[in-house]
VOLUM-933431 format. One record per residue: residue in three letters; residue number from 0; x, y negated, z of N, C-alpha, C, O in turn. Coordinates in steps of 0.05 Angstrom, whole numbers, plus 32768, in hexadecimal, padded with zeros to 4 digits. Each point is the difference from the previous one (the first is absolute). Layout:
// residues N
(atom "ala", NUM, (X, Y, Z), (X, Y, Z), (X, Y, Z), (X, Y, Z)) ...
***
This chain:
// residues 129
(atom "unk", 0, (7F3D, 7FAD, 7EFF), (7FEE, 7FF3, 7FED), (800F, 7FFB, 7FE7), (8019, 7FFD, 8000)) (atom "unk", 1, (7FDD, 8003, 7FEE), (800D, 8005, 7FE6), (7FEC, 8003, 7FE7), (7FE8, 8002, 8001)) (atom "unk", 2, (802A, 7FFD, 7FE6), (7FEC, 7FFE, 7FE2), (8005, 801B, 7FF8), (8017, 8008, 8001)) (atom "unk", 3, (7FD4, 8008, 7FF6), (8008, 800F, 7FEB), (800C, 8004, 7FE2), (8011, 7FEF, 7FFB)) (atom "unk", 4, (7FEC, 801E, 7FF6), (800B, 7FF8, 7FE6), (7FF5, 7FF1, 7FF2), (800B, 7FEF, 7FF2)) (atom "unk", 5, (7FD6, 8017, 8011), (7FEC, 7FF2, 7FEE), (7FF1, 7FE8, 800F), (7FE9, 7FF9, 7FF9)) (atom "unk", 6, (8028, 7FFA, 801E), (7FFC, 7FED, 8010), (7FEB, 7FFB, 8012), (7FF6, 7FEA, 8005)) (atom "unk", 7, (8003, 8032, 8007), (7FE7, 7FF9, 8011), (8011, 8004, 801C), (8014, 800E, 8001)) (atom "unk", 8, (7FE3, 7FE6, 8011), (8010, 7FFD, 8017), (7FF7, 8016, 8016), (7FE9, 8004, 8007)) (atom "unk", 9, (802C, 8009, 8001), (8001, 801B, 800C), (8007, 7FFB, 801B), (8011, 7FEE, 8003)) (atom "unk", 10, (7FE6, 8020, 8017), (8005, 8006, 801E), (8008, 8016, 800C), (7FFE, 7FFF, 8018)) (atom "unk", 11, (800E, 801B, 7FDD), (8003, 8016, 8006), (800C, 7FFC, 801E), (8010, 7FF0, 8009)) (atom "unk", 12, (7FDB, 802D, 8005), (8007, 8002, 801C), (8009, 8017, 8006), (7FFA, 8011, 7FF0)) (atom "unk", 13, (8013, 7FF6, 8025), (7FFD, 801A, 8007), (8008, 800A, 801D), (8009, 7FEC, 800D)) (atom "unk", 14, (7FF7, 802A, 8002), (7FF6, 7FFE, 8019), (800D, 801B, 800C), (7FFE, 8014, 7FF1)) (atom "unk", 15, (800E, 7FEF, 8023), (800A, 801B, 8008), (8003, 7FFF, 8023), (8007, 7FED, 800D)) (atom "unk", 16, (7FF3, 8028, 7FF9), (7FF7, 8001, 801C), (8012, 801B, 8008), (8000, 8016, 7FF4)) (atom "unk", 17, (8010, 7FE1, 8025), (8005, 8014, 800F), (7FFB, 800D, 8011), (7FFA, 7FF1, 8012)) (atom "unk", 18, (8005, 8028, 7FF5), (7FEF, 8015, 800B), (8008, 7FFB, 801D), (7FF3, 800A, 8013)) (atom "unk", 19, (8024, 7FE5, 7FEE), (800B, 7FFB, 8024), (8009, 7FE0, 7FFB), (8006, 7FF5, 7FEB)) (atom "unk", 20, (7FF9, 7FFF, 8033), (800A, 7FEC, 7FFA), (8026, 8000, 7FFB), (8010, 8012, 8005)) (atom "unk", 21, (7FF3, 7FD8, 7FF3), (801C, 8006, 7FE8), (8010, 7FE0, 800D), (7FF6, 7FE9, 8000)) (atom "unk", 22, (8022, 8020, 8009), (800C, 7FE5, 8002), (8020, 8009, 7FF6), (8014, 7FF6, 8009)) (atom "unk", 23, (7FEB, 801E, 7FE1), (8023, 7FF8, 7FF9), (7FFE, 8002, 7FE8), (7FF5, 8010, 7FF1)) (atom "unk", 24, (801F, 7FD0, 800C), (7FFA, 7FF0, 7FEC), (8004, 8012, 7FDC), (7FF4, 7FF8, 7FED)) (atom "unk", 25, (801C, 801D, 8013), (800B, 8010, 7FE7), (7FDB, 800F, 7FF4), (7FF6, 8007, 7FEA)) (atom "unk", 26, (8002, 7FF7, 802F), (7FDF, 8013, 7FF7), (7FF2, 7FE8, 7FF5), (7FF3, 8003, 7FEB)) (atom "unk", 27, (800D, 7FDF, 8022), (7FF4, 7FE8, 7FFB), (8004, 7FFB, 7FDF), (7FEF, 7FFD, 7FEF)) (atom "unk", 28, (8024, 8004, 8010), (8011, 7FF1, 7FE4), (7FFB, 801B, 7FF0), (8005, 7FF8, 7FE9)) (atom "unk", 29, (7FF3, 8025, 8016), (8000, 8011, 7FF0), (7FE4, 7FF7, 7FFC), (7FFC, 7FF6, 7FEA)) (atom "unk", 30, (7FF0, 800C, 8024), (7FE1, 7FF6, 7FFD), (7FFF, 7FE8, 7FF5), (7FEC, 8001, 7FF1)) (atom "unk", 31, (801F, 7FEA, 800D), (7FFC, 7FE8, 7FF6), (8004, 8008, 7FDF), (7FEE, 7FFE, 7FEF)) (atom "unk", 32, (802F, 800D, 800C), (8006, 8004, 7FE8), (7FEB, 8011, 7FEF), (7FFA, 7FFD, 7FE9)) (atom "unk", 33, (7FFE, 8017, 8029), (7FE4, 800F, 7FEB), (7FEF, 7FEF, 7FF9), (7FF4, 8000, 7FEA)) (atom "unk", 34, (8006, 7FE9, 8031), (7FEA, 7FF3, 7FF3), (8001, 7FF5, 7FEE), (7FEA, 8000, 7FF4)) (atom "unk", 35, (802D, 7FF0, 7FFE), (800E, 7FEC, 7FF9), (8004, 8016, 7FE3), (7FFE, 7FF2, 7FEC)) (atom "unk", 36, (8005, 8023, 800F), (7FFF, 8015, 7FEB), (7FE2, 8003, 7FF4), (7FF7, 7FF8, 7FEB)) (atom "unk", 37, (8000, 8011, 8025), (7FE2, 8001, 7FFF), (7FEE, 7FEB, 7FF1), (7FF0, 8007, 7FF0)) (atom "unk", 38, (8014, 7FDA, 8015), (7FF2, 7FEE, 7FF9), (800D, 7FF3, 7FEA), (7FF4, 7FEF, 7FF3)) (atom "unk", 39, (802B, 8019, 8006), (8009, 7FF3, 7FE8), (7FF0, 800C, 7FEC), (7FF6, 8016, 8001)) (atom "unk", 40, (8009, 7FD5, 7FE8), (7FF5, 8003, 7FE0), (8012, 7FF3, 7FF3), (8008, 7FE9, 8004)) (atom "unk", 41, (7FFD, 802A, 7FEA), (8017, 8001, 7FE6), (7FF4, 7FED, 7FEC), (7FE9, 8004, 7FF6)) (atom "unk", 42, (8029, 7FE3, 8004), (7FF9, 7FEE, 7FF7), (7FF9, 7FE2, 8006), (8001, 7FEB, 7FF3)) (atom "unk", 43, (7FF8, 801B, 8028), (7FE9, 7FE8, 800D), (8017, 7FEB, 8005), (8014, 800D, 8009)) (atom "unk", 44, (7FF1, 7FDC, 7FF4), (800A, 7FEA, 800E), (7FF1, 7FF5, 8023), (7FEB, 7FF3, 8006)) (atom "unk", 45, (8029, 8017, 8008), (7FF8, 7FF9, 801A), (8004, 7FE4, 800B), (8015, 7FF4, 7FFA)) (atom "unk", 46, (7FD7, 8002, 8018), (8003, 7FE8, 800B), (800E, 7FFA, 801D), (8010, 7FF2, 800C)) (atom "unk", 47, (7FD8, 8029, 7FF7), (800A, 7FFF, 8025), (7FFB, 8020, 800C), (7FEA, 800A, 8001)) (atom "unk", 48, (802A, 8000, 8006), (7FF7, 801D, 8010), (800C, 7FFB, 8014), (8011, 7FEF, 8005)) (atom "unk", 49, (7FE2, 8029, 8010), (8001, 8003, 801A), (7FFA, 8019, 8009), (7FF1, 800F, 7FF4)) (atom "unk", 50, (801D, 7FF7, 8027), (7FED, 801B, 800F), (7FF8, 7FF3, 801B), (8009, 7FEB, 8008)) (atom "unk", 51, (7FE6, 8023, 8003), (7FEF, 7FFF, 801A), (800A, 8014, 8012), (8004, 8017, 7FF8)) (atom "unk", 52, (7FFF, 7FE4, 801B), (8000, 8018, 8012), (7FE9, 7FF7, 8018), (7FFD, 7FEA, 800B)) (atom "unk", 53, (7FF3, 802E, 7FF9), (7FE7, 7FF2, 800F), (7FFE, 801C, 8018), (800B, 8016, 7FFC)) (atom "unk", 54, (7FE6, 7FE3, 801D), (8004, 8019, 800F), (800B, 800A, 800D), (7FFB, 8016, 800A)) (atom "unk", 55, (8022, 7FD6, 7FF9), (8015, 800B, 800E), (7FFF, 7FFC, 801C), (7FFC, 7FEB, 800B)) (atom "unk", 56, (8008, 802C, 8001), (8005, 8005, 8016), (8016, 800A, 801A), (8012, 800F, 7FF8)) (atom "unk", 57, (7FEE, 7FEB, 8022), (8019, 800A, 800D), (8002, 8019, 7FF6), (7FE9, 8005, 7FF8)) (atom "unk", 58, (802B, 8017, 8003), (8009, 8012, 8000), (7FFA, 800C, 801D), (7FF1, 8014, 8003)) (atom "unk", 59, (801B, 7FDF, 8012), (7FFE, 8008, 801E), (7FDF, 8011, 8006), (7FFA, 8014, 800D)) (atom "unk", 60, (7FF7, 7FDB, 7FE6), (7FE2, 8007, 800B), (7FE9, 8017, 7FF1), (7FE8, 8005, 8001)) (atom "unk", 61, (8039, 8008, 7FEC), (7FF2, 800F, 7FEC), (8001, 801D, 8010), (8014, 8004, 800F)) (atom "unk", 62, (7FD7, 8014, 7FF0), (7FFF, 800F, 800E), (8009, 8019, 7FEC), (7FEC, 8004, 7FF2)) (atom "unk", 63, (802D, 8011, 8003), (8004, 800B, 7FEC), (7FE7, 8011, 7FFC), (7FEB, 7FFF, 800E)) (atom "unk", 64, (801B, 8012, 7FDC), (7FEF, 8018, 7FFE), (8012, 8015, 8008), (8018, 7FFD, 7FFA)) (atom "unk", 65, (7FE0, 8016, 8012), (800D, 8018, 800C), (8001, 8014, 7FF1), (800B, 8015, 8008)) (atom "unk", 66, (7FE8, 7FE9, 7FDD), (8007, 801B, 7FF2), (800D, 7FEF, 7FE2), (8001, 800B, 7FE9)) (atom "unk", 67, (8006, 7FE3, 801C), (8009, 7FF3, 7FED), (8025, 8007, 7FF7), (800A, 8005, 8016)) (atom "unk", 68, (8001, 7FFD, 7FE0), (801C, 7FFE, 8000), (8010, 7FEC, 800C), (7FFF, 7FE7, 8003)) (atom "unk", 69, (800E, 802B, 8001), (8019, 7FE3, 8011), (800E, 7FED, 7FEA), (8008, 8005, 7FE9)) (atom "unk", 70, (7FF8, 7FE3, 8026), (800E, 7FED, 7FF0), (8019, 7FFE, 800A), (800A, 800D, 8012)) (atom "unk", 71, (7FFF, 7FE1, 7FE1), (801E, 7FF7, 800F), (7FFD, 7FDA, 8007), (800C, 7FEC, 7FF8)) (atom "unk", 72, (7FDF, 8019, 801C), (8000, 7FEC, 800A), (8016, 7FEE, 8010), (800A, 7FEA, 7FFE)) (atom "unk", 73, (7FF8, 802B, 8013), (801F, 7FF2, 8010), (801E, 7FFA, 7FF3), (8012, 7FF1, 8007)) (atom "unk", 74, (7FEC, 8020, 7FE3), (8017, 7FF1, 7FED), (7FFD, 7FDD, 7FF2), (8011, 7FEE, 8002)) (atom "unk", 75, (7FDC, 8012, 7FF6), (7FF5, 7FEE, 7FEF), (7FFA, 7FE8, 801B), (8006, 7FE9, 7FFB)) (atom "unk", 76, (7FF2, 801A, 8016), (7FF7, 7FEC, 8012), (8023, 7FFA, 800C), (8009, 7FEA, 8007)) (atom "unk", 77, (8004, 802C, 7FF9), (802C, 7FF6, 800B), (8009, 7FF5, 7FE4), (8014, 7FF1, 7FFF)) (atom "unk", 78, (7FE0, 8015, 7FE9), (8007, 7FF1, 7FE7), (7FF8, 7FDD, 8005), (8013, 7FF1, 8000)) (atom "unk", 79, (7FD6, 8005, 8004), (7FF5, 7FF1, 7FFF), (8003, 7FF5, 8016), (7FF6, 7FE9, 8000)) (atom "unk", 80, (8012, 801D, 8011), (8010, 7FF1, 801F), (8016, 7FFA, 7FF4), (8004, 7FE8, 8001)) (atom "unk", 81, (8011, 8028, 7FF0), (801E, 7FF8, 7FFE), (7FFC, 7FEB, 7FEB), (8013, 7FF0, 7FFC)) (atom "unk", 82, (7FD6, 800F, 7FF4), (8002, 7FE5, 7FEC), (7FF9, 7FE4, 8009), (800C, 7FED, 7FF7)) (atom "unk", 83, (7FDE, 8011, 8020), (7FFE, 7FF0, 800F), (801C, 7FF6, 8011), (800A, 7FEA, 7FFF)) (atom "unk", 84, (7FFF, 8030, 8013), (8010, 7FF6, 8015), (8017, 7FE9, 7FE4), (8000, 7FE7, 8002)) (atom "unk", 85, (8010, 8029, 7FE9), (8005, 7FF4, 7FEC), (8001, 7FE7, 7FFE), (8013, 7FF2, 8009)) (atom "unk", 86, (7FD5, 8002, 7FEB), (7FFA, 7FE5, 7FF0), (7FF9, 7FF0, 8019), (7FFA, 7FE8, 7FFF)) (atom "unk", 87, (8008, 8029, 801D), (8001, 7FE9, 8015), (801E, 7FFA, 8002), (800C, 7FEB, 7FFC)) (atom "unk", 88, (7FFC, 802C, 800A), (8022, 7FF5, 8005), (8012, 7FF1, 7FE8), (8014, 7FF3, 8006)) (atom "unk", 89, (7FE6, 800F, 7FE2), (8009, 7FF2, 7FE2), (7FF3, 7FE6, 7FF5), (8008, 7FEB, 7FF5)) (atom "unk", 90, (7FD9, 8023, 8013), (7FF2, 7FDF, 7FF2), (7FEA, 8009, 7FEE), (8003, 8015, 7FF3)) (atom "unk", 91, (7FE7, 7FDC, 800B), (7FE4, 800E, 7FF2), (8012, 8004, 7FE3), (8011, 7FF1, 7FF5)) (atom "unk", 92, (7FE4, 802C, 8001), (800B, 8011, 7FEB), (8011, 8007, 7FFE), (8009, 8006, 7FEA)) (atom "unk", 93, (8006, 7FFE, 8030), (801F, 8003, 7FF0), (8003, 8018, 7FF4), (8010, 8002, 7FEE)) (atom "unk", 94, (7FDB, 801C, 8020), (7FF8, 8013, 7FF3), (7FE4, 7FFD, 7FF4), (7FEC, 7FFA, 800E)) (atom "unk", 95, (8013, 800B, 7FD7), (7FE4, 7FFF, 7FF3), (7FFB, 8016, 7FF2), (8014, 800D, 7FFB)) (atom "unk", 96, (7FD5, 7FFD, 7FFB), (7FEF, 8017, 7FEF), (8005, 7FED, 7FE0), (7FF8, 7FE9, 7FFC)) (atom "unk", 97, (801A, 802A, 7FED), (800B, 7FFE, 7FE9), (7FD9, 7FEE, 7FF8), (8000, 7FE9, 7FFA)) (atom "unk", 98, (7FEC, 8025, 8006), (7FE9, 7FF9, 8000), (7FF8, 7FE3, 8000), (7FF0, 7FF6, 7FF0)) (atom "unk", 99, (801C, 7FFF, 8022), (8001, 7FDF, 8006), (800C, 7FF3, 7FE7), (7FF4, 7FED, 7FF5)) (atom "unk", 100, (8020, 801C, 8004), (8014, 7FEF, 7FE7), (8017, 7FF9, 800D), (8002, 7FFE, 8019)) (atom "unk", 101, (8010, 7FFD, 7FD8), (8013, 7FF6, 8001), (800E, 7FE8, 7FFA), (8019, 7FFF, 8003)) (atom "unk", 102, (7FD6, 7FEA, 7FF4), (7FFE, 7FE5, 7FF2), (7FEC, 7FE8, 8014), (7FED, 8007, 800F)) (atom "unk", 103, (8019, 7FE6, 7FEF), (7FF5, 7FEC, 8013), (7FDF, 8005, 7FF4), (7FF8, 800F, 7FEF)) (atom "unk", 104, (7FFF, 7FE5, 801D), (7FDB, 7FFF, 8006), (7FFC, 7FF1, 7FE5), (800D, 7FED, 7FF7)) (atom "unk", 105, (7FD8, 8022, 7FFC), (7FF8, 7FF7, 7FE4), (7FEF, 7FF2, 8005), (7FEF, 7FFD, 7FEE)) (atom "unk", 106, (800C, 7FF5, 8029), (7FEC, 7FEB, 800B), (800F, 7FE0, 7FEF), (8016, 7FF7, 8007)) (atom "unk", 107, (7FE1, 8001, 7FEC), (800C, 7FE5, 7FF5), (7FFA, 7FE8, 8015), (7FEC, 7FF3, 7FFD)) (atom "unk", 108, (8026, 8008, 8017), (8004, 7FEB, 8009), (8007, 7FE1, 7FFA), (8002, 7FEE, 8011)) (atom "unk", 109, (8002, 8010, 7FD5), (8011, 7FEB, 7FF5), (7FEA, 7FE4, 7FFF), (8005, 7FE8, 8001)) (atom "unk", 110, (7FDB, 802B, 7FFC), (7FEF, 7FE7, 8002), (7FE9, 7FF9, 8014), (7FEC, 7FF2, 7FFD)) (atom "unk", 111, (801D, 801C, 8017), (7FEA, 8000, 801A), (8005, 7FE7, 800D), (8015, 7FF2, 7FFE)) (atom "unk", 112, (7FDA, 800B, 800C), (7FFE, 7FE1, 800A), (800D, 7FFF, 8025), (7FFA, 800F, 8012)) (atom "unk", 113, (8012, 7FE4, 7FEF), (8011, 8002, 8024), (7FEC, 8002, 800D), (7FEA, 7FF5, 7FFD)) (atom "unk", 114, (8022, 8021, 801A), (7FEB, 800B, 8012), (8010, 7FF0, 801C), (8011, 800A, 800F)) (atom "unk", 115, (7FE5, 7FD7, 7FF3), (800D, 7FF7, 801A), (7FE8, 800D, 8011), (8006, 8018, 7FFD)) (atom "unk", 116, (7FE4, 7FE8, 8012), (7FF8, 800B, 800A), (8007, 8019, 800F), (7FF4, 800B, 8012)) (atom "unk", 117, (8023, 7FFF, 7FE2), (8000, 8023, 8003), (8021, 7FFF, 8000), (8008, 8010, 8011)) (atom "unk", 118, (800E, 7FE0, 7FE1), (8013, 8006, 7FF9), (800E, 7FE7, 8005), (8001, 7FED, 7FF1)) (atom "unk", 119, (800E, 8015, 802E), (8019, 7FE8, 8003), (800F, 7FFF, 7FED), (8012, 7FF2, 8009)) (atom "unk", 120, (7FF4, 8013, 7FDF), (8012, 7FF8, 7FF1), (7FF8, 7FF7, 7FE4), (800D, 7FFC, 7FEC)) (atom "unk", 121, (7FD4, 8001, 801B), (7FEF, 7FF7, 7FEC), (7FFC, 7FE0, 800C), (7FF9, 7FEE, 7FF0)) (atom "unk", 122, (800B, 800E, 8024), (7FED, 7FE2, 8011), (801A, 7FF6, 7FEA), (8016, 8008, 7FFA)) (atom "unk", 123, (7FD5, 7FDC, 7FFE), (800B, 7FE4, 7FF2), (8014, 7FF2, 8018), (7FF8, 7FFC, 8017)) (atom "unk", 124, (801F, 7FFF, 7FDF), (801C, 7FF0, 8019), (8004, 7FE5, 7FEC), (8000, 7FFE, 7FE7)) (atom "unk", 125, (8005, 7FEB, 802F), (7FFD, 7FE5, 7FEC), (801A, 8001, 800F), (8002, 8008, 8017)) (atom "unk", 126, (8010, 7FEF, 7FD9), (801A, 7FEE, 8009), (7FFB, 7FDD, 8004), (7FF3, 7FF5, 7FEE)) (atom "unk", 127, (8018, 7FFC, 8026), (7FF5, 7FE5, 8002), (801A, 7FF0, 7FF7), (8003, 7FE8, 7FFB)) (atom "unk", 128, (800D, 802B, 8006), (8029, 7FF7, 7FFA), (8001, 7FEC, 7FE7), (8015, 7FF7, 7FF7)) 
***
């Protein structure tokens, strides 16, 4: 969501569908980025963007096409095991897609309100000392 130049307020969307179901993540993040190409406008001051991914499905339950070309499925699915097995044995991210960034979260935390409900280290502690 965003302004144009001449300040009328713009929603550009855009939408891409794969011909199989798709679970490795390098094809995810190439589709996102077209979309994300696609809907920018030169000029516009943005508020808030986003992508969707909608439709997704197990891989397992997908039936190929037989006259289709081969993929390199089984590479990409031992890629995507060794990144998992990874960031289990190291710690969430310790391998990440350049895609993600490299800088802490542009989420501004500084003025959210404590989430004790959700977050032990948010609950209020009274000292009585």
């Amino acid at each position: 969501i965003g302004l144009s130049p001449e300040g009328l307020s713009i929603a550009p969307q855009a939408a891409r569908l794969f011909p199989e179901p798709q679970d490795f993540t390098p094809h995810l993040i190439t589709a996102a980025k077209m979309a994300l190409e696609k809907m920018f406008v030169e000029g516009c001051s943005y508020k808030k963007a986003g992508v969707l991914l909608a439709g997704l499905v197990p891989c397992r339950n997908f039936q190929p096409d037989l006259f289709a070309p081969s993929k390199n499925r089984e590479k990409e699915d031992r890629l995507m095991q060794l990144l998992d097995r990874t960031n289990q044995r190291f710690g969430y991210k310790a391998l990440k897609f350049a895609a993600e960034g490299v800088g802490t979260s542009f989420v501004r935390n500084s003025a959210r309100t404590p989430q004790f409900t959700t977050d032990w280290s948010d609950l209020l502690t009274i000292n009585l000392n």
